[in-house]
C-alpha positions in Angstrom: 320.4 79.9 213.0 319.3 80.0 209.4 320.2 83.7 208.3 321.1 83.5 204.8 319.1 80.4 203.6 316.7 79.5 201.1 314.4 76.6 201.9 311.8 74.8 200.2 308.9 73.0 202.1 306.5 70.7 200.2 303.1 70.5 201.4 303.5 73.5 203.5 300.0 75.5 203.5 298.9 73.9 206.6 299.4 71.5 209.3 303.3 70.4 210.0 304.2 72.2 206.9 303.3 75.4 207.8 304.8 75.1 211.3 308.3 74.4 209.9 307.8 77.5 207.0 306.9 79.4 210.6 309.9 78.3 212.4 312.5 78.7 209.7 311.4 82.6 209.1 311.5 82.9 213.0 315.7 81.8 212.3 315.7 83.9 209.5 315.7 81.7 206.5 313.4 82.7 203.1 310.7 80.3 202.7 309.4 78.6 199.3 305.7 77.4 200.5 304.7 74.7 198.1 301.2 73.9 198.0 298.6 71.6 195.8 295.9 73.2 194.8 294.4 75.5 197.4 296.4 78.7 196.8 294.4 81.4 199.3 295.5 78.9 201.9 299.4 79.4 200.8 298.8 82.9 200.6 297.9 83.0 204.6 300.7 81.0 205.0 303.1 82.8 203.2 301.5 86.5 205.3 302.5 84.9 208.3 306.0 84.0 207.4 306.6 87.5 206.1 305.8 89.3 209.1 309.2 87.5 210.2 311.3 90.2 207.5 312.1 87.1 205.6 311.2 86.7 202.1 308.6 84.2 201.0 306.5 82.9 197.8 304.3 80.0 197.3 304.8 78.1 194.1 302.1 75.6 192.7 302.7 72.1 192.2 301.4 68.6 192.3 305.0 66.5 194.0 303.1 63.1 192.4 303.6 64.7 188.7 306.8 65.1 187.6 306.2 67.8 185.0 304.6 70.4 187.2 307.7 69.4 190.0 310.2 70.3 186.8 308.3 73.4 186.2 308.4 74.1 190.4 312.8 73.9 190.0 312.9 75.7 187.1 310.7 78.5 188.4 312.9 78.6 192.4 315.6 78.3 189.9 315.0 81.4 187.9 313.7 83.6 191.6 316.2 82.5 193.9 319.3 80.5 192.0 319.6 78.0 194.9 317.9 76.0 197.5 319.6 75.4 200.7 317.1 73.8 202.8 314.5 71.4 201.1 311.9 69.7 203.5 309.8 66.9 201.9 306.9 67.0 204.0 303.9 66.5 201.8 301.8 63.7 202.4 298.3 62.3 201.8 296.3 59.3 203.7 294.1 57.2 202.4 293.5 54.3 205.4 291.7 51.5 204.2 292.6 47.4 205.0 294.6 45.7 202.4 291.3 43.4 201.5 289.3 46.7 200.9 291.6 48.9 199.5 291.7 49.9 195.8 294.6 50.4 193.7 294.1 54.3 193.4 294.1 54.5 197.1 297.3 52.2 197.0 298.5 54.6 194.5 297.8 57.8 194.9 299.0 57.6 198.2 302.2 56.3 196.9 302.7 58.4 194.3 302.1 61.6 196.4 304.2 60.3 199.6 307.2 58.3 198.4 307.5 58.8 194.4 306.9 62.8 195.3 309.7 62.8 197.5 312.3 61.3 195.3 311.1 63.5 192.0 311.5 67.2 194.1 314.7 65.8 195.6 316.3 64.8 192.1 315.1 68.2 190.7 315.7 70.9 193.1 319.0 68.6 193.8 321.4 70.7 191.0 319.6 73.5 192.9 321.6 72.4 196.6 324.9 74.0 197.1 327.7 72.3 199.2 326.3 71.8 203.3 322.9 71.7 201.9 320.2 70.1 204.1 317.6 67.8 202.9 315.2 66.6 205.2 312.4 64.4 205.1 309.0 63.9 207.0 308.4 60.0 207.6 306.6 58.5 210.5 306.8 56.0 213.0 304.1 53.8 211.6 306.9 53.1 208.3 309.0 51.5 211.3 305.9 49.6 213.1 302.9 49.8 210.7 299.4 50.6 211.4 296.8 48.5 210.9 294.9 50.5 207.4 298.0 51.5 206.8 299.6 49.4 204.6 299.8 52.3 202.0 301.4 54.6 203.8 303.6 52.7 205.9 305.3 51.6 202.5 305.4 55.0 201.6 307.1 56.2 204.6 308.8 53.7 205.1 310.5 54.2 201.7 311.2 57.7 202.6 313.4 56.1 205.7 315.4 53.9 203.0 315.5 56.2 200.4 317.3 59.0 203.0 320.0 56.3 204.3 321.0 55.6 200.6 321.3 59.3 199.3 323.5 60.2 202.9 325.7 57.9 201.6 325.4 59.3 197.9 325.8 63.1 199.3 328.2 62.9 201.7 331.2 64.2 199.8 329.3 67.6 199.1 328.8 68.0 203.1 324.8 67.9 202.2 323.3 66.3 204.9 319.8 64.0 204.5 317.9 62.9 207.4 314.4 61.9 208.1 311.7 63.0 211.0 309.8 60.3 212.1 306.5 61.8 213.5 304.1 59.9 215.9 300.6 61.4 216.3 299.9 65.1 215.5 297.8 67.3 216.0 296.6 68.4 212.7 293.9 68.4 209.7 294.5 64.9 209.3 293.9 63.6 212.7 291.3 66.1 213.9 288.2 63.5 212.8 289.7 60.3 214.4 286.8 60.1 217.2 287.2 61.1 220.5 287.3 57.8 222.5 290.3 56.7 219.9 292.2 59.5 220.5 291.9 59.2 224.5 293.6 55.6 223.5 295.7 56.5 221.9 297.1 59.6 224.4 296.8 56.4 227.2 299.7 54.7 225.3 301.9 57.8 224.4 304.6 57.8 227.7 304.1 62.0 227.3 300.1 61.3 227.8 299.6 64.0 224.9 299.8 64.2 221.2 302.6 66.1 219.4 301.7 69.8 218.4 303.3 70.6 214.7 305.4 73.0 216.5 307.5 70.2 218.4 308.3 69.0 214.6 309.6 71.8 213.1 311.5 72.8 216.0 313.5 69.6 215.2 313.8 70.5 211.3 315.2 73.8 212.5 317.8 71.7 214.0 318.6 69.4 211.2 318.4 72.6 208.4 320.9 74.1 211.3 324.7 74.1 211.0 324.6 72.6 214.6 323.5 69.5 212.6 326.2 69.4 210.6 327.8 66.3 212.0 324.1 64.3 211.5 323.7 62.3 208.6 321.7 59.3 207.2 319.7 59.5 210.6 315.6 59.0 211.4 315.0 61.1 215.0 311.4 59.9 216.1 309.5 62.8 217.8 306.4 60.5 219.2 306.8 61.1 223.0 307.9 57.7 223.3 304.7 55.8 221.4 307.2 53.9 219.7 309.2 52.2 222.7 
């Protein structure tokens, strides 16, 4: 589905990340893996994706710092001359109640989750030829919050306005830009939520079962797919019906 394709995924040496890098070799696309700071981790990452036959390279770069995301374009610019496919997925957490919570942990997670987004979309942007794809990872708690969320439901939920606006902005170059909204995953990040919260939470998910990474990227293979092509401006919640 994606033979031909470049695509760039943002926090993509583990978790939801790595799936879609995983999913879009599987349909033939060459992968950019960009990852923060642990590079043997992007390396595995990047050895799985090229047992596809697809070409892949992780490039280094902080998405909350907007010099190392200009050095990130210019480098993809210089190796591959165009990105087709850009998923912003990386993300951060930092849970804490708005009474306790400092302003780094307001800001960092900011910074990394919704400013990150807009600075490797308006860089790698020049790099997006005509029926691009852009495609973003939200969440379902930036439509319904979480309590010790407040952080990161702003920051998704930024991601959720800032994709409607820049449909509208795109739409005459047939690039498409639509938004994942995942419930709760199976990954890294939720693996230490204790046990008895978890069964809780599984109790109130319609599915009974938490989302494997898998089930997301299989959706961002559709959206990065020209069977998409007709989808733009949209937010498709994969949360087996938590948010009901």
């Amino acid at each position: 589905m994606l033979k031909g394709k470049t695509a760039l995924i943002t926090g993509a040496s583990r978790g939801i990340g790595e799936s879609i890098a995983i999913e879009f070799a599987k349909n033939h696309a060459d992968v950019i893996i960009n990852y923060y700071s642990d590079k043997h981790e992007a390396q595995k990452v990047v050895d799985k994706v090229k047992k596809y036959g697809v070409n892949c390279v992780a490039v280094q770069a902080d998405v909350s710092k907007v010099d190392e995301v200009k050095r990130m374009a210019d480098e993809i610019q210089k190796q591959f001359k165009k990105v087709d496919i850009l998923v912003n997925n990386a993300g951060i957490v930092k849970d804490r109640t708005l009474k306790n919570m400092t302003l780094d942990e307001w800001h960092t997670v900011i910074n990394t989750n919704l400013n990150g987004v807009f600075y490797v979309t308006k860089f790698i942007l020049p790099l997006i030829p005509e029926g691009g794809r852009i495609i973003s990872i939200s969440s379902i708690v930036g439509q319904y919050g979480n309590f010790g969320q407040s952080n990161y439901a702003a920051a998704k939920a930024g991601i959720i306005g800032f994709t409607k606006s820049l449909s509208k902005e795109l739409g005459k170059k047939k690039i498409t830009v639509n938004a994942i909204a995942p419930g709760f995953v199976k990954t890294a990040i939720t693996k230490d939520i204790p046990f008895f919260r978890k069964k809780l939470i599984n109790h109130m998910i319609p599915l009974k079962e938490e989302a494997m990474p898998e089930d997301i990227a299989t959706v961002a293979v559709f959206l990065a797919s020209d069977k998409s092509r007709y989808i733009t401006g949209a937010v498709i919640n994969v949360d087996g019906g938590l948010a009901i």
